[in-house]
N, C-alpha and C positions, 0 to 999 in steps of 0.2 A: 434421466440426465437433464440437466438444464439447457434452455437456449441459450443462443448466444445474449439474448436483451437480459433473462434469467442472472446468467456470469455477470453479466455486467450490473445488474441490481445490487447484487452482491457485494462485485466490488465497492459499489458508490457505498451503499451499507457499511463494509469495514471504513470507508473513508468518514463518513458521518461517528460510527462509532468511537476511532480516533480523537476525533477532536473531544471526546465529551467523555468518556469514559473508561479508561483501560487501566490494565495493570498486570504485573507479572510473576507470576505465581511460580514455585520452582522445587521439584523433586529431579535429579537429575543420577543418574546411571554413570558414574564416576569410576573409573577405572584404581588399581591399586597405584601409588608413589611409583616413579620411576628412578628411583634411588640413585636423584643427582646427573643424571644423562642428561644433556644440551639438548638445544633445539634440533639439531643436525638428526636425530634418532627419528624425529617426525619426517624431514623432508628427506630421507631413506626408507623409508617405510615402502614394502610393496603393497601394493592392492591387491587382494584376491575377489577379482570380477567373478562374478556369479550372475544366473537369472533374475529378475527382479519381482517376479511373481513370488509372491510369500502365501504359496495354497493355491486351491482352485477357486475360490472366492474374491482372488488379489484384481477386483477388474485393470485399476492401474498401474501393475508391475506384470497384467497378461496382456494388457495394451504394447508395451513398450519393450517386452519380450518379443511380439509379433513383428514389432520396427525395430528389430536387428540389435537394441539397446544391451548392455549389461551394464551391473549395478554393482555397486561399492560399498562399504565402509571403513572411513580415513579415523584416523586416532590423532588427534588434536590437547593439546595443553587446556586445562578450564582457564589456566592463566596464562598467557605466552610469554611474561614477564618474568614468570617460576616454572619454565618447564618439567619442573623437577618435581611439580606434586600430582594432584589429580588431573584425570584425562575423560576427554569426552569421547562421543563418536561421533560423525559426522558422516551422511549417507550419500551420496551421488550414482546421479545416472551418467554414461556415454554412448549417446547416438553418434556414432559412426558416418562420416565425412560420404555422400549417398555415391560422388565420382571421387574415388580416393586418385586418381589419375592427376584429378586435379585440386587436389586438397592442399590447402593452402594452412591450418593448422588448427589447434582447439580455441573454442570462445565460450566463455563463463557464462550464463545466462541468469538474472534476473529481474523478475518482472515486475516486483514492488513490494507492498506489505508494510514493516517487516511483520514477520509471523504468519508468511506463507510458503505451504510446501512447494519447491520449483520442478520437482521430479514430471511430474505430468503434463506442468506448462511449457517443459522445455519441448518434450513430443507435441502439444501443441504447435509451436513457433518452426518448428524443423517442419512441420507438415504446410505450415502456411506460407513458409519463405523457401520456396523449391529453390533459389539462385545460392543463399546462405546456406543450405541444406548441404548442398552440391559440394562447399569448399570446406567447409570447416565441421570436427567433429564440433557437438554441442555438449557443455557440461552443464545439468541439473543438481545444483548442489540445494539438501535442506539446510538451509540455515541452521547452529546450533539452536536445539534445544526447541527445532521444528520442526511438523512433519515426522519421520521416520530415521532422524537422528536420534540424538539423548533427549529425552522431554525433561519439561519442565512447566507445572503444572500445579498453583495453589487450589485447586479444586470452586474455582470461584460461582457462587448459584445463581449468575446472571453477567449478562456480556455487557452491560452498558450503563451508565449512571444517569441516559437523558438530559435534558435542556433543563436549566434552572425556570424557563417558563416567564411568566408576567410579575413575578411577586418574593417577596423572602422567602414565605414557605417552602418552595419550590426550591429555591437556592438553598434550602439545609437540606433541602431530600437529596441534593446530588452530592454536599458535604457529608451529610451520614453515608452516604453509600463508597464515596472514593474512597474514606475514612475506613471503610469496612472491607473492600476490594484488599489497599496497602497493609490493614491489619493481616488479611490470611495469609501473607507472602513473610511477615516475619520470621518466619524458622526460615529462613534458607536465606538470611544473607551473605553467606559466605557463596552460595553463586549469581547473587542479583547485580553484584557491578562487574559483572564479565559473561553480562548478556548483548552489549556494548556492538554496532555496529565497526568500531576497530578489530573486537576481538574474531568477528565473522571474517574481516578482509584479510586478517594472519590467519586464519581458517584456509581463505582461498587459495593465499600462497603455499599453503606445507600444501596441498595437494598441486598444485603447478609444479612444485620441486617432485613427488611424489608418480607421475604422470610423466617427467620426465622433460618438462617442456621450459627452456629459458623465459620464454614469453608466451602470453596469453592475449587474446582479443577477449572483449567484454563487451556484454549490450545490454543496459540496466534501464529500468522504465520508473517513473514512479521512486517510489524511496529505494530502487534499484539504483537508481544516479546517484544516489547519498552513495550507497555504499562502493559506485564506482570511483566515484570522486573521493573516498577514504584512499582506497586502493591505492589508485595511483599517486597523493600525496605520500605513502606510506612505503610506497615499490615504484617511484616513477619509471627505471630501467627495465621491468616488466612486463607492460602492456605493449601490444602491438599495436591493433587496431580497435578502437573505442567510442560505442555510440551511447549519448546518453541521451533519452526518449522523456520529455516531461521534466524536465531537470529542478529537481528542490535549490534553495539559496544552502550552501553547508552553513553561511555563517547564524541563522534562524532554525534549523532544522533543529526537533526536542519536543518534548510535552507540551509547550508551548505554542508549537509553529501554526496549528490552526486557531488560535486566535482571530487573524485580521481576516480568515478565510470567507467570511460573511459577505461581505459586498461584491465578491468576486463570485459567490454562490448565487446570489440575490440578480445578476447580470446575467446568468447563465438561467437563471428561471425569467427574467424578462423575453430574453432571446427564445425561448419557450411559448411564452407567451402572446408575442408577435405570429410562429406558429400557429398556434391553437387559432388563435384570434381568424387568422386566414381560410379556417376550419370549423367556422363556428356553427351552419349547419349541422354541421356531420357531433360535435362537441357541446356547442350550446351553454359556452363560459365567457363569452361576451365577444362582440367584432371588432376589437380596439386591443391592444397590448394592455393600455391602462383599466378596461374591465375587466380580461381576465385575470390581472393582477388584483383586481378588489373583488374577483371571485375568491381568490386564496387568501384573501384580507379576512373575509367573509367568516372561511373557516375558519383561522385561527383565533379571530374575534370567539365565535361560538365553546371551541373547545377551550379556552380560559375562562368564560362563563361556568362551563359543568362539562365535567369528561362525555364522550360520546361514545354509545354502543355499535360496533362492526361486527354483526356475527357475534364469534366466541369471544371478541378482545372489546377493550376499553381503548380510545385514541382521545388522548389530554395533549395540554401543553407540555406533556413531559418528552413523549413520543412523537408529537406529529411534525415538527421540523427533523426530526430523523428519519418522516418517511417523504417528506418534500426535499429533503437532501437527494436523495434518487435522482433528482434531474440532471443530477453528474452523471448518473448511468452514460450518457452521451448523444450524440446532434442528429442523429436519423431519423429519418420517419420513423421507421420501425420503435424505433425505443421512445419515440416523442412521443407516440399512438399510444402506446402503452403506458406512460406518464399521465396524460390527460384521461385516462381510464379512470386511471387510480386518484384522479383528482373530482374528477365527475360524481363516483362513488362515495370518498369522503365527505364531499357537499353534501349528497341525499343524506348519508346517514347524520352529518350536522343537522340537517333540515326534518328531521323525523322522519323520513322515508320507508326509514326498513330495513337498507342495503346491505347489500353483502357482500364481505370483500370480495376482489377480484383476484386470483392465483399469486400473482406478484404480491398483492397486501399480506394476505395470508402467509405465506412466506415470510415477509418482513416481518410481521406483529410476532411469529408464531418464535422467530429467530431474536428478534429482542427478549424475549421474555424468558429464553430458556436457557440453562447454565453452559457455563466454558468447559463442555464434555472432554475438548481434546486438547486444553490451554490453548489455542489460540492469539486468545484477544491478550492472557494474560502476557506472553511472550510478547504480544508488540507492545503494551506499556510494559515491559520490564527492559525489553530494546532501547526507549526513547527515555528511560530513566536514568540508564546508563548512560545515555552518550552525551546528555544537556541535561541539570539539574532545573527544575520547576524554577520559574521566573520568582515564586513566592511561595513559603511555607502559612501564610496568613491568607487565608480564603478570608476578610475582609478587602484583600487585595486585587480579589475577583469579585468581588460583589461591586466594588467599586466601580469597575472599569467596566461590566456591564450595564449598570446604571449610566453612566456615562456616555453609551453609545446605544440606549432607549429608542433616540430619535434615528440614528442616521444606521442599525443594524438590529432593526426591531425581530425579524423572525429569526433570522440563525446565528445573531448574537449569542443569548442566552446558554445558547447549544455551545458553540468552541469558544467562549471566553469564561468556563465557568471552570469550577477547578479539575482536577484528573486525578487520581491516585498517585502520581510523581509528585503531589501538593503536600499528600503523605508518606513517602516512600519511605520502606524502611532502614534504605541502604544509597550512600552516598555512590556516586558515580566511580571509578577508581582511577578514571583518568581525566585530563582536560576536552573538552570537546576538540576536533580535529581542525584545525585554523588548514584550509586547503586554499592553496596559492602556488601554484605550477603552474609548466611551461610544456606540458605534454600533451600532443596531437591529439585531438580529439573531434569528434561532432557530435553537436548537439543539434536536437532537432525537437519541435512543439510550437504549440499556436497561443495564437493573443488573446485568446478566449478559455484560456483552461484554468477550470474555477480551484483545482486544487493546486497547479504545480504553476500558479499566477506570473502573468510573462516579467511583472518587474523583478520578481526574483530568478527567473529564466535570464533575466539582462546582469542581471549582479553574480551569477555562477559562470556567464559567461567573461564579463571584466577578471573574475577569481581565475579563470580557467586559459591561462593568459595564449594556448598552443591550441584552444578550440577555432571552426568556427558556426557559424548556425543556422538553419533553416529555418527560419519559420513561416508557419501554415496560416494566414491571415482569413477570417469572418467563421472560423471553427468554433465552438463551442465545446471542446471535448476533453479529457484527461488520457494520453498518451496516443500519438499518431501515425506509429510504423509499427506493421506486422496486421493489424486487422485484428485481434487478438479480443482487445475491448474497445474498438473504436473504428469506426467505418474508417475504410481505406482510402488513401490520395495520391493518386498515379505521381505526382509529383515529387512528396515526400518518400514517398516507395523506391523511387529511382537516384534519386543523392543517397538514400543509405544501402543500397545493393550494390551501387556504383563504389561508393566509400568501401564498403567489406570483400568488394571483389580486386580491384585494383589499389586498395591501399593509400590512396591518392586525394588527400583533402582537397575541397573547392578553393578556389585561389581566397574567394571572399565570400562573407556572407550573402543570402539569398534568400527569397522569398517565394511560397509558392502562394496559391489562391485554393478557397475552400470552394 
């Protein structure tokens, strides 16, 4: 099992991979016509709860069997538009409200992604929030088309497309490979524009109808606030009570969004590097923010001269901004300690040393290089395909703009303004992106320092969000700030959102807490 710093590498991994690489590959388990029956046939539908262990091998459906959990599969339209043709499945957990005395009602849980299963994180988040645990059953929905719903999966033989690097060449290796990604997903347009973050939040609701419940609470992190903020544009009479944790802008959210992401990453590895700097003893990457920054200058200078040997892998400029992206992992010692590891060890082995990765490298290198075994990655560029069409079909139009921002987004430029397989996508979106502008109660809560969910677009979701209001976590460095989950905890932010879910009760006004 992985640590918590592990999870969170991880995470920051799908986040780097996002920006540079994805796409949505799609065989899907389609049910027969429903020969003309409306939507009403979904939001009557019973669920037959069962165990969630699938075997004695199932470690997390024997986890979540052991915490009281039973498990589901909802029957869902592929299109909610045509109820009337094919049907997916759609799988969910219910953790069970732990004082049903005092249960106050169900909440939707997701944690980000998209193209991540929520079934196990949800037993995560119940185990880590005893006060939310206590009032509300918790629902784990996979996502269509992930996880242990319907899959959807072009069998792609590598997860990432990497940074276009210092040079053209580099920028066509990531054009042939997006190019090659959106080619494998051709056979299955008929379900690539209803992989759509709208189509998931009609997903939500036929099971809220299904479950039996007028209203639902929701608590979405990460590209979880996307699809909350769909939601409730879509079902404003619906939601109860609603925390959005890290909140994306809906009007930039798409294949696009990590573009500008670079200087807000580039800030959060300074912040880093103030750390280390304070640390240099024990690190030995310079006593100054501004030397350990021209320690990482260092290497990347190095690996655009001639790729460099780790062990069993090679680390170029194609790869090494996607293993410097990591510093998103988050602001703790614990995870900083292990960041300046991994940067320690890249330097020797630039330097001729010898070195050998460190457990987290190895991982990462070993995880770049190996195929989309379980569609994954494909699912979250088939997500972001659907719901915002690519800024441009003319990767001259990415080369451009990377050029362009040489000077002022020279290391993770390359990386999120280069093109994505949505540049080629084989299949238009099928609806408009969701223009979200409501009046529905909400909180939101995140810090000014969060290099992927960046607080001017945390200020522009919240102007959109006209019934929110917002916490935020001031001198944080970190991507998503309540629950502990992937981000060290803050007694502060902890207590406005237990407080919000228990009593129902928005703060009068915005607020602030201190990191």
């Amino acid at each position: 099992m992985l640590s918590p710093r592990g999870r969170a590498m991880c995470a920051a991994a799908l986040a780097a991979l996002t920006s540079a690489s994805l796409i949505t590959g799609c065989t899907t388990r389609a049910g027969a016509a429903t020969g003309g029956q409306g939507p009403a046939r979904f939001e009557r539908q019973t669920l037959a709860w069962h165990s969630c262990a699938d075997g004695p091998k199932d470690a997390e459906g024997t986890a979540l069997d052991r915490a009281g959990a039973r498990c589901a599969e909802a029957t869902v339209p592929l299109d909610h538009r045509h109820p009337e043709g094919r049907t997916l499945t759609v799988a969910l957990t219910r953790l069970p409200a732990t004082d049903p005395a005092h249960r106050h009602g169900t909440l939707f849980y997701n944690p980000g992604g998209p193209g991540v299963p929520v079934r196990a994180l949800a037993l995560q988040l119940r185990q880590a929030e005893p006060e939310l645990a206590a009032r509300y059953d918790v629902i784990g929905m996979d996502p269509r088309f992930v996880g242990r719903s319907s899959p959807l999966d072009c069998g792609w033989p590598s997860v990432s497309i990497g940074s276009a690097g210092t040079g053209r060449a580099g920028f066509e290796r990531t054009v042939a490979r997006a190019r090659d990604l959106a080619a494998r997903c051709a056979d299955h347009r008929t379900e690539l524009p209803h992989v759509s973050t709208r189509d998931t939040a009609r997903d939500m609701d036929v099971i809220r109808a299904a479950l039996g419940e007028r209203r639902i609470s929701y608590l979405g992190s990460s590209y979880g606030t996307y699809l909350g903020q769909v939601y409730t544009q879509l079902f404003p009479g619906r939601t109860d009570r609603v925390v959005l944790d890290s909140t994306l802008d809906a009007d930039t959210y798409g294949p696009d969004q990590t573009a500008a992401l670079g200087p807000a990453v580039t800030r959060a590895l300074r912040n880093w590097a103030a750390w280390a700097a304070r640390r240099d003893s024990t690190y030995g990457l310079g006593s100054t923010a501004d030397e350990v920054m021209e320690s990482v200058g260092e290497l990347d200078r190095a690996v655009a001269r001639a790729p460099v040997r780790l062990g069993a892998h090679t680390v170029d400029s194609g790869n090494l901004p996607q293993l410097l992206w990591n510093v998103t992992a988050g602001d703790s010692d614990e995870t900083y300690a292990g960041y300046a590891a991994d940067v320690r060890v890249l330097l020797r082995a630039a330097r001729g040393d010898g070195a050998e990765p460190t457990p987290s490298l190895e991982q990462a290198l070993t995880g770049l290089a190996a195929p989309d075994t379980d569609g994954s990655f494909a699912v979250q560029t088939a997500s972001q395909c659907a719901d915002r069409p690519a800024a441009s079909r003319d990767p001259e139009t990415y080369y451009r703009d990377i050029q362009a921002h040489r000077a002022d987004d020279p290391l993770f430029g390359p990386l999120t303004r280069t093109v994505t397989p949505c540049t080629f996508w084989p299949a238009a979106p099928a609806e408009p992106p969701t223009a979200v502008r409501n009046d529905v109660p909400l909180l939101m809560v995140g810090d000014t320092g969060d290099p992927a969910a960046v607080y001017q677009g945390q200020l522009a979701a919240h102007r959109a969000l006209r019934g929110s209001r917002l916490v935020t976590l001031r001198g944080a460095f970190r991507h998503t700030v309540y629950g502990g989950l992937f981000a060290p905890r803050n007694p502060c932010v902890e207590h406005a959102v237990n407080a919000y879910l228990t009593t129902g009760v928005l703060p009068s006004r915005d607020s602030t807490c201190r990191n």
